[in-house]
C-alpha positions as CSV (number, residue, x, y, z in Angstrom):
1,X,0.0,0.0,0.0
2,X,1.1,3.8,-0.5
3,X,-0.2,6.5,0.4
4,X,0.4,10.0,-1.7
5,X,-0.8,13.7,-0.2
6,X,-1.9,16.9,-2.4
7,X,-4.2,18.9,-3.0
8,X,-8.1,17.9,-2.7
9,X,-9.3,20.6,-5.3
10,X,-13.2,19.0,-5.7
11,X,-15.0,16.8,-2.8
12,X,-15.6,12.9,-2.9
13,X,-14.6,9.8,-2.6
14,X,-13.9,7.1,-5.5
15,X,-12.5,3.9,-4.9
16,X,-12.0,1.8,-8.3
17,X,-9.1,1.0,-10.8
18,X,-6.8,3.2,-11.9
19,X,-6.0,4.3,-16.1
20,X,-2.8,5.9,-16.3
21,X,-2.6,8.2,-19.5
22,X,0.1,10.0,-21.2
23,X,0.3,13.5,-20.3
24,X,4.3,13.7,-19.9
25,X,5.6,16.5,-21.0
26,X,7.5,16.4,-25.0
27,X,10.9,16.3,-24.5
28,X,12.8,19.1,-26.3
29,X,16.6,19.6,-27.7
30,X,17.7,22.6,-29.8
31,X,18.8,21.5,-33.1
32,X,19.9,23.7,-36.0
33,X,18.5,23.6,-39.3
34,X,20.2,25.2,-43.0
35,X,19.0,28.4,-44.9
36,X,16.9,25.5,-47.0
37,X,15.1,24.3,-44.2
38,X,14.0,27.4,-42.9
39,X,10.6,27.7,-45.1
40,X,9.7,23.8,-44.5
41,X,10.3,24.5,-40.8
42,X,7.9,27.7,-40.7
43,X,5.2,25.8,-43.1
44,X,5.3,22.8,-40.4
45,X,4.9,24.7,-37.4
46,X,1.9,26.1,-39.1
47,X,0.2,23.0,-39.9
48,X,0.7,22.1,-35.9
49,X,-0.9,25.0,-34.7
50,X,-3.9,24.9,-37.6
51,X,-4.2,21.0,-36.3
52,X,-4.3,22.4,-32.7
53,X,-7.0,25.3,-33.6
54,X,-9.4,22.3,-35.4
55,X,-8.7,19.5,-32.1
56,X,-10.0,22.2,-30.0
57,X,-12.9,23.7,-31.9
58,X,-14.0,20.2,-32.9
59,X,-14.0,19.4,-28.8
60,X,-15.8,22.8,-28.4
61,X,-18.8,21.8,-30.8
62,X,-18.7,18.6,-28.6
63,X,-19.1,20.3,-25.2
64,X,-22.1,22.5,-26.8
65,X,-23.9,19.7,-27.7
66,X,-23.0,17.0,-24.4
67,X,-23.0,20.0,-21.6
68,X,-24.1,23.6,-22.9
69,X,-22.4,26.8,-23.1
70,X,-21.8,27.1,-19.4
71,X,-17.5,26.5,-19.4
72,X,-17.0,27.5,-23.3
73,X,-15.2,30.4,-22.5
74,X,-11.9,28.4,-21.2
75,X,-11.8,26.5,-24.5
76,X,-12.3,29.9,-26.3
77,X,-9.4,31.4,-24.2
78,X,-7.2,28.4,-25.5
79,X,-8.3,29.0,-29.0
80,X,-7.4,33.3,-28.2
81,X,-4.3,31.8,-27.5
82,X,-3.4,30.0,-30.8
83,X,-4.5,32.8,-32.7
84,X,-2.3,35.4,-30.2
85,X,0.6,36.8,-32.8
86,X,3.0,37.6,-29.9
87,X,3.3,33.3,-30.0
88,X,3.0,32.5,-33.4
89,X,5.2,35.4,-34.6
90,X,7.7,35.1,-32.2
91,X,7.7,31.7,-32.8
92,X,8.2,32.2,-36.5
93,X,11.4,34.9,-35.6
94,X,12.9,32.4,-33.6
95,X,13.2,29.9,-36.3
96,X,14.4,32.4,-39.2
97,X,17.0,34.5,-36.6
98,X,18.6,31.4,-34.9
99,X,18.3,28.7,-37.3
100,X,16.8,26.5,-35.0
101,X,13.7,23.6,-35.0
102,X,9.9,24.8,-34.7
103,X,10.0,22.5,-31.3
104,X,12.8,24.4,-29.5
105,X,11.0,27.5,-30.8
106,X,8.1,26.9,-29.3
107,X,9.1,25.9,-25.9
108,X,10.9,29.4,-25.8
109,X,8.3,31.4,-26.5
110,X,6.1,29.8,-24.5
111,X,8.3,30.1,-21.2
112,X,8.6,34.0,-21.8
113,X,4.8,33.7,-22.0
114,X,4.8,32.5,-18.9
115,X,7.3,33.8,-17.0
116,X,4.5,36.9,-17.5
117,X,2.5,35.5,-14.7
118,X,5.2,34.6,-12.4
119,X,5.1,36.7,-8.9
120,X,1.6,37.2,-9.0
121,X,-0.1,37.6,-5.5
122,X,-3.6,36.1,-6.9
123,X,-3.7,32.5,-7.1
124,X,-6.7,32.0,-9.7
125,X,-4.5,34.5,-11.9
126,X,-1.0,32.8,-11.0
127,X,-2.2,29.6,-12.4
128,X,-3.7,31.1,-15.9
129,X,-0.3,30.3,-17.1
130,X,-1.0,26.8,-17.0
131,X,-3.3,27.2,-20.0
132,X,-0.7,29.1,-22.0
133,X,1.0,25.7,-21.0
134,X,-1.6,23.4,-22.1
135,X,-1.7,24.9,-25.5
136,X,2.2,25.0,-25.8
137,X,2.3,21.4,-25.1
138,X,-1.0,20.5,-27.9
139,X,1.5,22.2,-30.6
140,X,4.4,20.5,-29.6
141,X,2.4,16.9,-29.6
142,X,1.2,17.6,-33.3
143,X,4.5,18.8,-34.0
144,X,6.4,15.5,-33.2
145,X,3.3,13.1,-33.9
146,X,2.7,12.0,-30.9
147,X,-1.2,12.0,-30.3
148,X,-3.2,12.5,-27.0
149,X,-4.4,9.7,-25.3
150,X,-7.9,10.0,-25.3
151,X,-10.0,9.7,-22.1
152,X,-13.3,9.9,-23.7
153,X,-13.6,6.6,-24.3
154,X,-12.5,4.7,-21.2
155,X,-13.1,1.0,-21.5
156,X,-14.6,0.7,-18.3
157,X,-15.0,3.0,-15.6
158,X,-11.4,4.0,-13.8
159,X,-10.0,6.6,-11.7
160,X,-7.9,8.4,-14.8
161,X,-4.4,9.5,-13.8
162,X,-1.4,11.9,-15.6
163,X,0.8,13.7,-15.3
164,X,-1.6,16.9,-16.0
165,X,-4.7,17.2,-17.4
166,X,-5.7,20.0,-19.6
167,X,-9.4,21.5,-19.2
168,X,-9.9,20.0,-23.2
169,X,-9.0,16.4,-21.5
170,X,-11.6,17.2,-18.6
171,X,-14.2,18.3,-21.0
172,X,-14.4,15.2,-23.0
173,X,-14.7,13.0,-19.6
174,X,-17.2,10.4,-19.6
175,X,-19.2,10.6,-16.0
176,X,-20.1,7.7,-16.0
177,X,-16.6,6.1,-17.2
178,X,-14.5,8.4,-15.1
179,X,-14.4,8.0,-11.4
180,X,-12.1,10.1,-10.3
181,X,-8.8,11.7,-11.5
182,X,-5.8,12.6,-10.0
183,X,-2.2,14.0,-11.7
184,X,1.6,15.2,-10.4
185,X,0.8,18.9,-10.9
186,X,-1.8,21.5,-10.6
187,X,-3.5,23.6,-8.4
188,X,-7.2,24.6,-6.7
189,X,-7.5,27.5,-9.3
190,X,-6.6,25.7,-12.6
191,X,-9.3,25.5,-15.1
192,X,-9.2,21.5,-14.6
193,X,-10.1,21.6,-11.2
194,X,-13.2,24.3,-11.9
195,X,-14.1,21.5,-14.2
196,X,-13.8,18.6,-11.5
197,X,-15.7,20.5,-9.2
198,X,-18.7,21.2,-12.0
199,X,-18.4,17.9,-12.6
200,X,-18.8,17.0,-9.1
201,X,-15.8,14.0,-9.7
202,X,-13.4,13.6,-7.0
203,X,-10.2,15.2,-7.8
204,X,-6.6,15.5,-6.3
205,X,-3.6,17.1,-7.8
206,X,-0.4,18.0,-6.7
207,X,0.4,14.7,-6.3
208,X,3.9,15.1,-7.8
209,X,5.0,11.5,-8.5
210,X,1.8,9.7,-9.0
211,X,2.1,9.2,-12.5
212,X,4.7,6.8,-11.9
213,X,4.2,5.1,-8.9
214,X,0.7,3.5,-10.1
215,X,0.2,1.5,-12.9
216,X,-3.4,1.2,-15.3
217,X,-5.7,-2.0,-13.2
218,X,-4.1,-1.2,-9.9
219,X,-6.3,-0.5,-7.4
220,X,-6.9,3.1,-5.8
221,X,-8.9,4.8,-3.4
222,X,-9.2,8.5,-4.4
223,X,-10.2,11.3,-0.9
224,X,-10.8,14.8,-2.4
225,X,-11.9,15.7,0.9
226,X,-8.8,15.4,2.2
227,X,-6.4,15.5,-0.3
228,X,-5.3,11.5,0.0
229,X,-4.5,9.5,-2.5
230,X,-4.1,5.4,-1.6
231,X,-2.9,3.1,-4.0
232,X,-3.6,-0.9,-3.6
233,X,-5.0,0.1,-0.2
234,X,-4.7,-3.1,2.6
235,X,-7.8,-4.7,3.5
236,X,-8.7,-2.6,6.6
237,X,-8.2,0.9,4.7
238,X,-10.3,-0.3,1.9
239,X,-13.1,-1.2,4.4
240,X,-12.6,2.3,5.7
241,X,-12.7,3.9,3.1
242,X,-16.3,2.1,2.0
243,X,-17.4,3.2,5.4
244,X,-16.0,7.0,4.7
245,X,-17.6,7.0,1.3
246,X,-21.2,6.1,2.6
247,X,-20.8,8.8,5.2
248,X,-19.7,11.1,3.1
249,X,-22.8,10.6,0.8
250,X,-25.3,10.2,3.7
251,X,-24.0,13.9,4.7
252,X,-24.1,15.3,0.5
253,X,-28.0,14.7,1.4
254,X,-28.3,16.4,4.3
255,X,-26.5,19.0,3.3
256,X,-28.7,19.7,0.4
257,X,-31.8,20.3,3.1
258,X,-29.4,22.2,5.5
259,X,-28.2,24.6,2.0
260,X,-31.6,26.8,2.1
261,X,-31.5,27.0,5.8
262,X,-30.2,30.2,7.8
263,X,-26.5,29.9,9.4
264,X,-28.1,30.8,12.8
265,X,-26.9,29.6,16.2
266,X,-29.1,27.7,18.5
267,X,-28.8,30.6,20.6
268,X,-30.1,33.4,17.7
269,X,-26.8,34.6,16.2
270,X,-27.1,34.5,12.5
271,X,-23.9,35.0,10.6
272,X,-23.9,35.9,6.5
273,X,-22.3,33.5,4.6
274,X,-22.3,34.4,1.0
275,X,-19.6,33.0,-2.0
276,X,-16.2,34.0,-3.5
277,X,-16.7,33.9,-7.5
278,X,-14.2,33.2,-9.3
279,X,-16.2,33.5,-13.3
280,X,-19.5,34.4,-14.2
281,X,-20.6,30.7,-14.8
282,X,-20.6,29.7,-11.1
283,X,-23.2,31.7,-10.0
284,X,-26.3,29.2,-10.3
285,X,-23.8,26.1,-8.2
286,X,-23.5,29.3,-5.5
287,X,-27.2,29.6,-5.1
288,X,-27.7,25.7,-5.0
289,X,-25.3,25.3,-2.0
290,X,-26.9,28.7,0.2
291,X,-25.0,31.5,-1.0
292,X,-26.7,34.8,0.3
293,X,-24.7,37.0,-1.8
294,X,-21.4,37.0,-3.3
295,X,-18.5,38.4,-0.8
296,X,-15.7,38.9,-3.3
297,X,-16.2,38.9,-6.8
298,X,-12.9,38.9,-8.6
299,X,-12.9,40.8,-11.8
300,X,-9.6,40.6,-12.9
301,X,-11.0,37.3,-15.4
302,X,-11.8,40.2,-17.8
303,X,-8.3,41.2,-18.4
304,X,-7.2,37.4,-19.3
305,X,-6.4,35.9,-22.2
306,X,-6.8,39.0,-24.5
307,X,-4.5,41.8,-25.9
308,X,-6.6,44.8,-25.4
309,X,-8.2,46.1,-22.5
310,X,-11.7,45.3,-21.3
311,X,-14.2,48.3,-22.4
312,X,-16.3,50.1,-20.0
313,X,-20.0,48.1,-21.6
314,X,-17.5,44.8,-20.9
315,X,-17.4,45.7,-17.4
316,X,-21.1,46.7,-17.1
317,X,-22.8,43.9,-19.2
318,X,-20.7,41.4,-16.5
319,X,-21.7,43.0,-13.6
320,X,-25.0,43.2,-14.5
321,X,-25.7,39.9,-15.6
322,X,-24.1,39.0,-11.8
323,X,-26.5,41.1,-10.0
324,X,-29.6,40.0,-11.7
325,X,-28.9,36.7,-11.3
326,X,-28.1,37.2,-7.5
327,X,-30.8,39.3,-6.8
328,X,-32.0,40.6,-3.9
329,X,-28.8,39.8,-2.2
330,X,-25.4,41.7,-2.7
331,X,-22.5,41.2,-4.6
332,X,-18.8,42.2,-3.7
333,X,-17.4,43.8,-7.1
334,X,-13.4,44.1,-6.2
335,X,-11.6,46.3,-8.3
336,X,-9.2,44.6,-10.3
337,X,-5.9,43.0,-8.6
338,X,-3.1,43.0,-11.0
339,X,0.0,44.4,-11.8
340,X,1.7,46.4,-14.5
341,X,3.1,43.4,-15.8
342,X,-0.1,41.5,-16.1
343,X,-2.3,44.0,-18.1
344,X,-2.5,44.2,-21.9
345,X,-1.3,47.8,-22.5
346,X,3.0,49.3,-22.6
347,X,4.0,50.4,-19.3
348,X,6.8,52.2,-18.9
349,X,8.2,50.6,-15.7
350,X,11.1,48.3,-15.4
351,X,10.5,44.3,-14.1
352,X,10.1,44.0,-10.2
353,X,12.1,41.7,-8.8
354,X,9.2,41.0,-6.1
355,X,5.9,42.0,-7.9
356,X,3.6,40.6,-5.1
357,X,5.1,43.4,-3.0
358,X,5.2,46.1,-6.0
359,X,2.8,48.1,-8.9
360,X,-0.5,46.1,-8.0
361,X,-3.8,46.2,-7.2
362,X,-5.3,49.6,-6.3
363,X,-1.8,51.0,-6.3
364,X,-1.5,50.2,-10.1
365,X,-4.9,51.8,-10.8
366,X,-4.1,54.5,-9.2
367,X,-1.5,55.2,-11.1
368,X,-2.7,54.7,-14.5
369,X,-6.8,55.9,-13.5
370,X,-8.3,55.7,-17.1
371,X,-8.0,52.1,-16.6
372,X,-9.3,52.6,-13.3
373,X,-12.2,54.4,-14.5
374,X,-13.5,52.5,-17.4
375,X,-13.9,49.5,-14.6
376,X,-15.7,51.9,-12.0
377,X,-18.2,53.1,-14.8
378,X,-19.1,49.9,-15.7
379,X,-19.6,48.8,-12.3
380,X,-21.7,52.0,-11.3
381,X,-23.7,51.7,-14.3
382,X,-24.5,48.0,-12.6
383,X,-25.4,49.5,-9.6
384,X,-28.7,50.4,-11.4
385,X,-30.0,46.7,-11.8
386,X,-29.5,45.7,-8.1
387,X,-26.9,46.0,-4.6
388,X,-23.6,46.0,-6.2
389,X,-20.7,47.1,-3.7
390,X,-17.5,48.0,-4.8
391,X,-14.3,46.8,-2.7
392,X,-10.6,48.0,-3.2
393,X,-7.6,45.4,-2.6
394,X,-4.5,45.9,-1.2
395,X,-5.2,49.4,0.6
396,X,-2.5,50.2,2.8
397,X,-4.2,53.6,4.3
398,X,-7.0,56.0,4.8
399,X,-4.7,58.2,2.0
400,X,-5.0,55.2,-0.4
401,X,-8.5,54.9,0.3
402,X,-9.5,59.0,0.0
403,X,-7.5,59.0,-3.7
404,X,-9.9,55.8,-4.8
405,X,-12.7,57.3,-3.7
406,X,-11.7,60.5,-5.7
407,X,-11.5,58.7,-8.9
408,X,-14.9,57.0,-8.0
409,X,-16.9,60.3,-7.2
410,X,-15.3,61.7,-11.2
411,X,-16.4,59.0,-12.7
412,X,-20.5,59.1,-10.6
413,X,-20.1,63.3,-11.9
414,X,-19.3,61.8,-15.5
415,X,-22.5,59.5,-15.2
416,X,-24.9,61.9,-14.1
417,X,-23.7,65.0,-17.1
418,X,-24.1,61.8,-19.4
419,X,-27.5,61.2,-17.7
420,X,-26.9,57.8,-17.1
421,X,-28.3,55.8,-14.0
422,X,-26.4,54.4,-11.4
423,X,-26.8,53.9,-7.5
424,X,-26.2,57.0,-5.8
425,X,-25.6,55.4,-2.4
426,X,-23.4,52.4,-3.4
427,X,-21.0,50.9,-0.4
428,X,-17.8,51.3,-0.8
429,X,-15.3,49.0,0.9
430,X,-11.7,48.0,1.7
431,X,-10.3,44.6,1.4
432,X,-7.6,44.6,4.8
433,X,-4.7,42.2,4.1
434,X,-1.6,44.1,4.5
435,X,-0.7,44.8,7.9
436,X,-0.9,48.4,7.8
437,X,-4.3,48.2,7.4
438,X,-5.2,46.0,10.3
439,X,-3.4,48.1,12.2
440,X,-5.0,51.9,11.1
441,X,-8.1,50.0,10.5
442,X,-10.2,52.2,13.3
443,X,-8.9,55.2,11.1
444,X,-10.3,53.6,7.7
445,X,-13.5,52.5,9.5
446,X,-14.3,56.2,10.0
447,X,-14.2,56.7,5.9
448,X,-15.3,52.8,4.6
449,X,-18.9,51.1,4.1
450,X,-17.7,47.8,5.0
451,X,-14.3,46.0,5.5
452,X,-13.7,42.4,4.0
453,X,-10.1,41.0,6.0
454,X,-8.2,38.8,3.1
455,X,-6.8,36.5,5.3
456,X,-4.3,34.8,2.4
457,X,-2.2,37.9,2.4
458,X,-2.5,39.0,5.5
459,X,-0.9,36.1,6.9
460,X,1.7,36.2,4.0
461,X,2.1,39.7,4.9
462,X,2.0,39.5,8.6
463,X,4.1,36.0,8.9
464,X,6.4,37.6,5.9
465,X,6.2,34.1,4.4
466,X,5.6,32.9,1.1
467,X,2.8,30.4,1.6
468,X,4.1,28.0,-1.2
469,X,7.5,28.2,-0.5
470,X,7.6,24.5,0.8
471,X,10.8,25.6,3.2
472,X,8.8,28.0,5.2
473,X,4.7,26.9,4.6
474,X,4.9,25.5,8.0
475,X,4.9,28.9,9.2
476,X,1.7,29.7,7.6
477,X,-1.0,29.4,10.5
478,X,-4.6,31.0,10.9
479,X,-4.6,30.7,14.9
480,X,-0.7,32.1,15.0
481,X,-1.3,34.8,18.3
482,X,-0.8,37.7,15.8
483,X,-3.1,36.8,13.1
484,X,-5.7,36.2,15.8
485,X,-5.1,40.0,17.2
486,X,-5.1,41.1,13.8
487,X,-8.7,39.9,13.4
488,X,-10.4,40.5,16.5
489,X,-8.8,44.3,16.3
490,X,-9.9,44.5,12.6
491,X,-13.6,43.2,13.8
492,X,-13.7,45.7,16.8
493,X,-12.3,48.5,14.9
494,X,-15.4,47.9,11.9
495,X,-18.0,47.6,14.9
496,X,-17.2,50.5,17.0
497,X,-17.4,52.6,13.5
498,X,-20.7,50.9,12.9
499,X,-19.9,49.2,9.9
500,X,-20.1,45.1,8.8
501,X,-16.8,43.2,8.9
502,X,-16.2,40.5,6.7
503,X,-14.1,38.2,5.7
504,X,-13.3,36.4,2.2
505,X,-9.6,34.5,2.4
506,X,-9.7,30.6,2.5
507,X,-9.9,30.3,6.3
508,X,-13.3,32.2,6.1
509,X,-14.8,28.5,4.4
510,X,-12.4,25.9,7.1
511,X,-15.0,24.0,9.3
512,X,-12.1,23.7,12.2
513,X,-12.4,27.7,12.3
514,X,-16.2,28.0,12.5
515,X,-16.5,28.4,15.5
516,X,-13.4,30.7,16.1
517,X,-14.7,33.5,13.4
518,X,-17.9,33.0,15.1
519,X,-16.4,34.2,18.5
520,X,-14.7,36.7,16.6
521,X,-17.8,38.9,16.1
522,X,-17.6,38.3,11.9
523,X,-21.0,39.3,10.0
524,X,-20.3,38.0,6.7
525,X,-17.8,35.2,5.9
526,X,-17.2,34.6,2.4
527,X,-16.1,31.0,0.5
528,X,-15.8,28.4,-1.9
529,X,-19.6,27.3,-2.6
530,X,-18.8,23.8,-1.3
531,X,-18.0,25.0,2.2
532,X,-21.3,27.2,2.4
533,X,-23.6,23.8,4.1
534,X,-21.0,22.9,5.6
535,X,-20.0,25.9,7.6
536,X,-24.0,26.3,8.1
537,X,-24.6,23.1,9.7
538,X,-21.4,23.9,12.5
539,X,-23.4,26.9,12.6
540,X,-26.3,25.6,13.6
541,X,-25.3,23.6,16.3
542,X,-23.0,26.4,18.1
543,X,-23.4,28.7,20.3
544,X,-22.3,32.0,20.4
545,X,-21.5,32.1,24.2
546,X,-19.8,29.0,23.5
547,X,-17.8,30.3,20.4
548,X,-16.8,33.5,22.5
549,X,-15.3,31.2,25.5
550,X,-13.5,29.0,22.4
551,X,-11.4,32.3,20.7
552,X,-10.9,33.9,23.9
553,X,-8.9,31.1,25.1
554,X,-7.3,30.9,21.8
555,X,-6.2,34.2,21.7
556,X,-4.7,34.4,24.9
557,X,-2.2,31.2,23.6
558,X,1.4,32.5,23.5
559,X,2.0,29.7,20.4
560,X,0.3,28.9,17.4
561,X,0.3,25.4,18.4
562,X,-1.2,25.3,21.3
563,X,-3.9,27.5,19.8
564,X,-4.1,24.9,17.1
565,X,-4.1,21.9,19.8
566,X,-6.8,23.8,21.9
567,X,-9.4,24.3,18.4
568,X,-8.8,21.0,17.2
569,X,-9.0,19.2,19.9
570,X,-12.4,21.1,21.4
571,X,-13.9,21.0,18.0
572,X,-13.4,17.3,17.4
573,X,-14.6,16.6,20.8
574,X,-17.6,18.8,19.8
575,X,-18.6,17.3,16.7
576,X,-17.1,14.4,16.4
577,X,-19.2,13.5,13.1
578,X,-17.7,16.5,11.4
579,X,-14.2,17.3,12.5
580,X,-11.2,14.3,13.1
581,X,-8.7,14.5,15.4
582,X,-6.6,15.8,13.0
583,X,-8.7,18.8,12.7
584,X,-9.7,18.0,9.1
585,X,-13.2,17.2,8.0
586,X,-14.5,13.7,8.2
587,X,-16.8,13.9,4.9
């Protein structure tokens, strides 16, 4: 038996056989070609990337037809991609100025492509380059003649595994052939695992050597839950794993029922639990798990994949179509979070060396504010068609806060001489995730609707580690002492100025911290869609009385692990059918 680790990106349990595929990357050597060979070379690498364009439109037709519209938009960015000159061009100039193979080429254009998204603080963003990735890698296949295994046609049904999977690969998965699927790379935000989890199929990645410890027939038990991959399990982890598996979909049930129900304490505390979106096409999964609103709706998706800029009627006709659909709740509009680097336009600033910690977010759009202002119109022309709130990232100030609201209050003067409708009284908030803020956050209470606490930077910020940095993840811990101040002064701070406080970072949607956030005093908590029934239901046994006592006694821990000791070990002993006594959920 072996038992592998990663990254459970969409919830469930398979246990079956597995079907190893080839997903490895193409190996590439620089070879030099004659004067001659130079036109044949050009006319080849053509025919590869024509072959790529018709493999993916012909799986795009496909998806319309088996699955609707609802995910087109990734293959469409992949197709943007093969028709984006900067790759095909520069491809082309490689060959002709260094005498060199299409392959070789290609591999170097591709890494400057995406050595683009390297140092990028948002994690849906980061992983974007992956598709440039996928794409690359479809060329250089049809370039050497070495075809995809197909997963389409699965003889029988099997948990599939690779190396990597690109979304095209997911898209043409049989449901009821395919299991489960696991690989050695990937992430939460790739477009494969935003299929996995529409899919509803168990998924892991991150697995790092999967691909060649298991073999296609051996057997494998697949935990997206936790992020646990067994292969040929022993006798007794097989029969617990059956026993997890019917648990787990004994709970999918009930937590359908609990979805539509308040997340109110037995004791009357309701807290607002609403959904982080990611893109547009989520929104009707949101409302099926509970969502009472969207807390953070991240915008930058608009800037991806494309070599102009968004346009103002881009901007509205997406927010829009959001807030009708979500109506009568709210929705979170962040302005976008990217850096000079990452946006389609020249900018006259030289390469960061640390761009997490440079020209991004709202610092970036204040400095080049016609950007900034074709996103605000759109978004206030939104605010006509139902409660759309509009939240700034990465404000270090009241001073950065006071210029933002300056460009929004030129841009409401521009509407109204133009006649054009928008909400007059639309909320304006912060996002607090750099230190700075947590600690001036009584003075930016006194000029903000609403705060929203980011808790994936700030403990970046606050620890001043670099979460995936394997030598120093260890380090990053919700329940450290001084993350723990840093929220209960951000709450008090937002309540004493009589405003909502927030919060829409990953530990917002972690079941072991329910009941800590809960005792914190936060009025909204903001997730993944999957954690919304699940949060609810350790909701609705709680207390809040009981909650208080829990982060008091937390807080007042001079270690992280003994905070961590205390939570986990009081909140398995508290719901012993939810949480395990490693702290992690049981279904």
């Amino acid at each position: 038996m072996k038992v592998f680790h990663g990254i459970g990106v969409s919830l469930g349990i398979a246990i079956g056989k597995a079907y190893l595929v080839d997903r490895d990357r193409i190996s590439v050597s620089r070879k030099s070609i004659t004067d001659e060979e130079v036109k044949e070379e050009i006319a080849r690498f053509k025919r590869a990337v024509a072959t790529s364009k018709d493999q993916l439109q012909d799986i795009r037709k496909k998806l319309s037809l088996d699955i609707g519209e609802e995910h087109g938009y990734i293959l469409d960015s992949h197709l943007m991609i093969l028709d984006d000159k900067m790759l095909v061009n520069g491809a082309i100039e490689m060959i002709k100025g260094q005498m060199v193979n299409a392959e070789y080429a290609l591999k170097e254009v591709i890494g400057r492509f995406m050595s683009i998204f390297d140092g990028m603080g948002d994690e849906y963003l980061k992983e974007r380059k992956g598709d440039i990735e996928h794409v690359g890698e479809r060329i250089l296949r049809n370039l050497s003649g070495k075809a995809l295994d197909s997963v389409s046609d699965l003889p029988e049904e099997a948990v599939v595994i690779a190396h990597d999977l690109a979304p095209s690969d997911t898209f043409q998965m049989r449901k009821d052939r395919v299991m489960a699927f696991v690989t050695d790379i990937g992430s939460s935000t790739s477009h494969t695992a935003i299929m996995a989890r529409s899919l509803e199929m168990p998924a892991v990645v991150g697995l790092e050597v999967i691909s060649r410890e298991v073999s296609t027939g051996d057997p494998i038990i697949v935990d997206g839950n936790q992020g646990v991959v067994v292969v040929n399990p022993d006798q007794a982890t097989f029969l617990e794993y059956l026993e997890r598996q019917r648990r787990y979909k004994y709970f999918e049930k009930e937590l359908v029922k609990i979805s539509k129900l308040p997340a109110r304490t037995q004791d009357g505390h309701e807290v607002h639990l609403a959904a982080n979106l990611e893109i547009p096409e989520d929104v009707e999964g949101m409302q099926e798990h509970g969502a009472k609103g969207i807390g953070l709706f991240r915008t930058e998706f608009l800037f991806m994949n494309r070599k102009d800029l968004p346009s103002e009627e881009e901007h509205f006709l997406a927010c829009k179509k959001i807030v009708e659909k979500m109506e009568p709740y709210h929705v979170i509009a962040r302005t976008f979070d990217l850096g000079g680097d990452k946006i389609p336009v020249p900018m006259p600033i030289k390469g960061e060396t640390n761009p997490a910690l440079g020209l991004r977010a709202v610092r970036f759009s204040l400095l080049r504010r016609e950007i900034f202002k074709v996103q605000l119109r759109g978004i206030l022309r939104a605010s006509a068609y139902g409660d759309i709130r509009l939240m700034y990232p990465m404000i270090s100030g009241v001073s950065e806060l006071r210029q933002a609201n300056q460009v929004v209050h030129e841009a409401m003067d521009e509407l109204r001489r133009e006649k054009i409708p928008f909400n007059e009284d639309i909320k304006i908030g912060v996002m607090i995730e750099i230190p700075s803020a947590a600690v001036t956050a009584d003075l930016i209470a006194k000029e903000a609707d609403f705060f929203s606490v980011g808790t994936n930077d700030l403990i970046q910020y606050a620890m001043a580690i670099d979460r995936l940095n394997e030598h120093v993840a260890y380090l990053y811990e919700p329940l450290h002492p001084a993350v723990l101040r840093f929220l209960k002064m951000i709450v008090e701070a937002g309540h004493k100025a009589g405003i909502p406080v927030g919060m829409c970072g990953e530990m917002a949607g972690e079941p072991l911290y329910s009941l800590v956030l809960l005792g914190l005093g936060f009025d909204e908590l903001s997730m993944n869609q999957y954690s919304i029934p699940r949060m609810k239901k350790l909701f609705r046994q709680s207390e809040m009385k009981e909650a208080a006592r829990l982060t008091e006694k937390a807080i007042g821990l001079p270690t992280a692990e003994e905070a961590r000791k205390l939570v986990v070990d009081y909140m398995a002993g508290r719901f012993p059918e939810d949480i395990g006594a490693d702290g992690k959920l049981m279904y």
